[in-house]
N, C-alpha and C positions, 0 to 999 in steps of 0.2 A: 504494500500500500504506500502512496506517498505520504508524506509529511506536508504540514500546516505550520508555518512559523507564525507568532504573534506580538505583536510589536506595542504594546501601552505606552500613547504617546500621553494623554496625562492621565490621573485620577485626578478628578476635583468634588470638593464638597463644597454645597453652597448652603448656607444656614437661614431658614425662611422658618416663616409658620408650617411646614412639613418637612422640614429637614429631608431635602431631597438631595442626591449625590450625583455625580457623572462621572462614567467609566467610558473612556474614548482609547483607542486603537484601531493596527493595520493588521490587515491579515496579508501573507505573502507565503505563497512556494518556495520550495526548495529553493530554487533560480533567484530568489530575490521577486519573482513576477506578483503585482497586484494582483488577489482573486473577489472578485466581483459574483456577488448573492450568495457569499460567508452566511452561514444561519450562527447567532449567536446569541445564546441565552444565559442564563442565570440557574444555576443546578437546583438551588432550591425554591424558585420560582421561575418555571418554565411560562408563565406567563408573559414577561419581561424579560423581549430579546429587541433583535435588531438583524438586520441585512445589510453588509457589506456594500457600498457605491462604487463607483467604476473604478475608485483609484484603492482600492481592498478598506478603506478607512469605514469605522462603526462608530455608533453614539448611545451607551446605554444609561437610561436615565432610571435612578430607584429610590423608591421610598424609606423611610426610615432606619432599619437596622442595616448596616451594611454587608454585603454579600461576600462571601470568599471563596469560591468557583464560579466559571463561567463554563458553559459546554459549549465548543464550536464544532458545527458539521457543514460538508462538504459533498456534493458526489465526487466519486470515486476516491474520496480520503479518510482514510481512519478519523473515527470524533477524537477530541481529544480534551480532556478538563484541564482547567489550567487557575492557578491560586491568582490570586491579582496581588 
């Protein structure tokens, strides 16, 4: 299977009346290649994910407690969980 590399370009926390966060990164192949329609979620709420845009870059936005897995799937790539 290939590989899925993952590149967190920031974590940010913004502090509101919902203490909501942002988890933003790229997704890339082996090659360094952008991959576009990355499915990416969040392990313990699969409700809250995101899809990859043309240049492999994602935006995930969460509520209150903060997450520590994300799950990225791919066709033709092994999923892979990854800590932030």
């Amino acid at each position: 299977m290939k590989s899925l590399t993952v590149t967190f370009i920031a974590f940010i926390f913004t502090v509101n009346c919902f203490a909501q966060g942002t988890l933003r990164g790229k997704i890339t192949d082996e090659t360094g290649e952008s991959l576009i329609g990355v499915t990416v979620v969040f392990k313990d709420n699969r409700s809250v994910g995101a899809v990859t845009d043309f240049d492999g870059n994602f935006s995930l936005k969460f509520p209150d407690a903060t997450p520590k897995t994300i799950v990225i799937s791919y066709i033709s790539y092994s999923e892979i969980e990854k800590n932030r």
